[in-house]
N, C-alpha and C positions, 0 to 999 in steps of 0.2 A: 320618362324622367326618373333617374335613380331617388332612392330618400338616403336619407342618413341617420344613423345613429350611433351616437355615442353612451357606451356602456361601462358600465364598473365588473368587473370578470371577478365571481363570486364561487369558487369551486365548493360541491357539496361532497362530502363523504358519508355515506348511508353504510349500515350493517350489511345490508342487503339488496341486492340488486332491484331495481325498481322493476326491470322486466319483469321480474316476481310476483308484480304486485298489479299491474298494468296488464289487461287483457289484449294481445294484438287484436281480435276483431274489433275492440271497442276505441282503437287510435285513427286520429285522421290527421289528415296537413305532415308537422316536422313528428307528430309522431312523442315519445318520451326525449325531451332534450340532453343532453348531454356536455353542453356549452354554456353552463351555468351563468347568469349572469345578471344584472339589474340595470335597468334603462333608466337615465340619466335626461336624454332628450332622445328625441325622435320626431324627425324633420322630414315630413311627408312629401316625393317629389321638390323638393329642395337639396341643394350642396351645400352644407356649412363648410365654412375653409378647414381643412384638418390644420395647420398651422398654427392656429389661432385660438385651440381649443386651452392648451396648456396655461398660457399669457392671459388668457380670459378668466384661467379660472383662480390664480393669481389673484387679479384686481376681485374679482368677485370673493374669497375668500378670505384674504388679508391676511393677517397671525396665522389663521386656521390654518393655511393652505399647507406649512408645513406640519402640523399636527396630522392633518390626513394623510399628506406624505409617508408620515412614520407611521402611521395606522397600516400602509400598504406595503411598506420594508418589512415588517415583522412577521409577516409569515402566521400571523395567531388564527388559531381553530377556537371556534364560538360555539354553543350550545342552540342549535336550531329552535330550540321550544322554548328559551329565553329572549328572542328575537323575533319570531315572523309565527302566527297562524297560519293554517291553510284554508284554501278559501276556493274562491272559483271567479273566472272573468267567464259570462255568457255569448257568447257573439252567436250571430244566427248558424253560421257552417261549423263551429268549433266549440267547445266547452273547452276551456284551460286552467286545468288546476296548480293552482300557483298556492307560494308561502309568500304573504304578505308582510312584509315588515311593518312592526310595530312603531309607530310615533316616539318611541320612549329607545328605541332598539338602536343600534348601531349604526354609525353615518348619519342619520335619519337629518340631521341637521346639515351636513355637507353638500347632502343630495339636494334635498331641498331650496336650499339657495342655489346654489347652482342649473338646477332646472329652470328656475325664475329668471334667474339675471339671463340664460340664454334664450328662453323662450322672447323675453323682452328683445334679446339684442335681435335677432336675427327675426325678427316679427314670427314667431313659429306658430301653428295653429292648431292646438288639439282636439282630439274627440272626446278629453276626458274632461270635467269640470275642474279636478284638482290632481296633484299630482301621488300616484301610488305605487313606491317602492316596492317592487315584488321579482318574488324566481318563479319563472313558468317550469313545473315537472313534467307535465303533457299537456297535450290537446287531445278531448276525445270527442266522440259525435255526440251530438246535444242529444240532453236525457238520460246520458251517462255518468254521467258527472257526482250524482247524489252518491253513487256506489261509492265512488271512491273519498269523495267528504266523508262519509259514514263509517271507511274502512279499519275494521279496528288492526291490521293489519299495517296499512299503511300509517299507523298513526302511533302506535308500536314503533316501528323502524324510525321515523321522524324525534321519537325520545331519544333515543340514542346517534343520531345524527348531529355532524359536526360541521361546519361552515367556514370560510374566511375568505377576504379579500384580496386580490393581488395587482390588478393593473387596469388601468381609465383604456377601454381601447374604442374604435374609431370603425367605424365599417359603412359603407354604403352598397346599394343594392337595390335593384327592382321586387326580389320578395325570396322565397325560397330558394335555397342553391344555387342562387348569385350575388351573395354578401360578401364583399374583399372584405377583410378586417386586417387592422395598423394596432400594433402597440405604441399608445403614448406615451406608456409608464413602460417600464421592461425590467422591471423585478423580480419576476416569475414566469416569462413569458413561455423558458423550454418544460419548464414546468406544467404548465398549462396544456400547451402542446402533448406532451406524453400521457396526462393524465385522460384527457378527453379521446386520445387513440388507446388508451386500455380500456376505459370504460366500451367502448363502442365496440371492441374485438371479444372481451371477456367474456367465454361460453357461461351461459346458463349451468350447466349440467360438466 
C-alpha cells in the first residue's frame, strides 16, 4: 500500500557543499538529501485524494490562505539560524540530522493548522506525539550523529545559509526511489527541478 505525503519544498542554499561535511562511510538510507523539504502530513499506507488538498487548505486556513500564497510567490531567502536549530531524529536503522524549525520561525503557524485540520480530516495516524517542522540534511548510521551535532564545521556553513519556500507538493510512494511527486502550487517548480539536478551533479573538487 502506497503512503502519502504532502510537503512544503524548502530549497536550502549552503556556502558549501554538505558533501564536505558529510562522511560517505558514515551515510545510510537516502543518504545527504538534496530535495529539501518540510512535511506537512504524512499518511502512512493511505491515499489522500490529491485533488482535495488545495480546497482543504482553503477552508482550513481562511484570510491566511492567501497570506501563505504570497509567502510562496516571493521567491524570499531567509536566514537559516534565525529560523530552525539542528538537531537529530533517532530511529533504530538511521540517525537524521535535520534543522528543526522554530515555534516562533516561519509558517510555523500555517503548518500547524494544517497538519491538524488534515490529520482530523482524513483520520491520519502518527508515530509522533506532536507535530515537528523540520529539513532532514542526512541520515547517518546511529552513533554518528553526535559528530555531526557537534560539528563546528557544519555549524559554520549553517550561519551563513539561506532558505526559502516555493511550492505545497504531493507525492506518494512505497518508500525510497518510488516517490511520484505533483506540484500543487507551481511557482518555482522549473526551479526546483534545476536546482536539486546541480546540486546532485556538482563535483566536489
Amino acid at each position: 500500500m502506497e503512503n502519502t505525503c504532502i510537503m512544503l519544498s524548502t530549497p536550502l542554499y549552503t556556502p558549501v557543499d554538505l558533501r564536505c561535511i558529510f562522511d560517505e562511510v558514515d551515510l545510510v538510507g537516502e543518504g545527504i538529501i538534496f530535495d529539501h523539504h518540510i512535511t506537512i502530513v504524512f499518511a502512512k499506507e493511505m491515499i489522500v485524494p490529491k485533488e482535495e488538498i488545495l480546497s482543504s487548505m482553503v477552508t482550513i486556513l481562511g484570510e491566511e490562505y492567501e497570506e501563505f500564497i504570497d509567502m510562496l510567490k516571493r521567491d524570499e531567502k531567509f536566514k537559516v539560524k534565525d529560523l530552525y536549530d539542528l538537531d537529530c531524529f533517532k530511529g533504530e536503522e538511521a540517525h537524521h540530522i535535520i534543522l528543526k524549525m522554530r515555534k516562533e520561525g516561519m509558517a510555523w503557524d500555517y503548518l500547524e493548522k494544517v497538519n491538524k485540520a488534515l490529520m482530523r480530516k482524513y483520520d491520519i495516524k502518527s508515530d509522533f506525539s506532536e507535530y515537528n517542522p523540520h529539513i532532514t540534511l542526512a541520515s547517518v548510521i546511529p552513533g554518528e550523529s553526535e559528530k555531526y551535532l557537534n560539528s563546528k564545521k557544519l555549524q559554520l556553513i549553517l550561519e551563513d545559509s539561506m532558505i526559502s519556500v516555493d511550492d505545497v507538493i504531493y507525492s506518494i510512494g512505497e518508500g525510497p526511489g518510488t516517490w511520484k511527486q505533483t506540484h500543487l502550487t507551481n511557482y518555482h517548480a522549473l526551479d526546483r527541478f534545476f536546482k536539486m539536478e546541480n546540486d546532485k551533479k556538482t563535483p566536489l573538487y
